[in-house]
N, C-alpha and C positions, 0 to 999 in steps of 0.2 A: 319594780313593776308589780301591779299585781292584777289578778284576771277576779274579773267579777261574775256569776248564774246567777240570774233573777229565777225565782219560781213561787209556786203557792196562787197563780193566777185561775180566773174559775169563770164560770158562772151563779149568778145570785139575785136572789129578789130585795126590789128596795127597800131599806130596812136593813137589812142582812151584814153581815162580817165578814173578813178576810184577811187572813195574815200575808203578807208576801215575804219573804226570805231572800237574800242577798249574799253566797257565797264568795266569800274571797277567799284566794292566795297569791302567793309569794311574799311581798313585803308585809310588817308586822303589821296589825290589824289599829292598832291605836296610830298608828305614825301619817294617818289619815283624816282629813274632814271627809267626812259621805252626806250624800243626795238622794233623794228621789223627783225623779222630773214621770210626768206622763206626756201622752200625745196622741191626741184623738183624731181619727180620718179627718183630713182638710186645714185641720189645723196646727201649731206651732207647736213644738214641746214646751211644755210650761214645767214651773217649780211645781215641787208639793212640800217637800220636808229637808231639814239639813239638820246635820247632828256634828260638832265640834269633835276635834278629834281628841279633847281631853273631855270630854262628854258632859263637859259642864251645860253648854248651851244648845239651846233646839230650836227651829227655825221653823215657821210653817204656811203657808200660802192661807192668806183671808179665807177663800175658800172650804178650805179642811181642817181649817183651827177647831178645836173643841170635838172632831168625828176620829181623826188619824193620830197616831201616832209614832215616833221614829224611835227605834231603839238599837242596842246593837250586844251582842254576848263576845267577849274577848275569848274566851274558851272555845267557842262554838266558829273562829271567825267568821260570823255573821251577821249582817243587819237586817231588821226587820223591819216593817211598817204595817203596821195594826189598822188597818180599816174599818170603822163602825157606821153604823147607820148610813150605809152607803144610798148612795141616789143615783138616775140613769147621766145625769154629766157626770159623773164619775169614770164612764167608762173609758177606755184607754189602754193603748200599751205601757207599761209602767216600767222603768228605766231604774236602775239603781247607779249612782255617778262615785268616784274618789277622787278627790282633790290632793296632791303632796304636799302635806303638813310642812312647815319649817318656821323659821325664827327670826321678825317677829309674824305671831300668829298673821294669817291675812285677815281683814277687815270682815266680819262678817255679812256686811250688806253686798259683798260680791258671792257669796254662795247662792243667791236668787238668781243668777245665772249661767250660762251653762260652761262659759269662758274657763273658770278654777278648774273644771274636773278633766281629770288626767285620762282620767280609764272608766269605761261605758260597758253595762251587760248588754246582752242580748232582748232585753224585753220578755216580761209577761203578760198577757191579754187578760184584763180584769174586764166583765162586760155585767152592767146593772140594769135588768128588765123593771119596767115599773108594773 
């Protein structure tokens, strides 16, 4: 098992940055695929990012291609997601997801959903004023 804190959530002007962080413990940190989904008032939690749990591959929602990015520190276990030039549909609660890695790996195009992930944070409120 392991337990996931989302945190680093803010308020910020369009344009603007935001790291969010993803603590995990109990199981090892690599022996996992991780997510980030959001979810705005009214509507559905959506994908934003996924990172392979041998961190070769990255995964990112049309939307946030080229603005976010997913990362993760073995040492630190934690995962990040880099927010740049943020906009107001950006805002949302932001969710960080683990999936239990195993063998063989699962298919990639099932991380876009929310099905894999085993273990769910709490949420942090990201909110972008224009």
């Amino acid at each position: 098992q392991v337990h996931l804190v989302e945190s680093g959530g803010g308020l910020v002007q369009a344009g603007g940055s935001l790291r969010l962080s993803c603590a995990a413990s109990g199981r090892t940190f690599s022996s996992y695929d991780w997510g980030w989904f959001r979810q705005a008032p009214g509507k559905e939690r959506e994908f934003v990012a996924a990172l392979r749990w041998s961190g070769a591959n990255k995964l990112y929602a049309d939307s946030v291609k080229g603005r976010f990015t997913i990362s993760r520190d073995n040492a630190k276990n934690t995962l990040y997601l880099q927010m740049n030039s943020l906009k107001p549909e950006d805002t949302a609660i932001y969710y960080c997801a683990a999936a239990s890695a195993g063998w063989p790996p699962r298919n990639s195009a099932s991380l876009y959903r929310e099905n894999p992930y085993d273990y769910w944070g709490q949420g942090t409120q990201v909110s972008v004023s224009s």
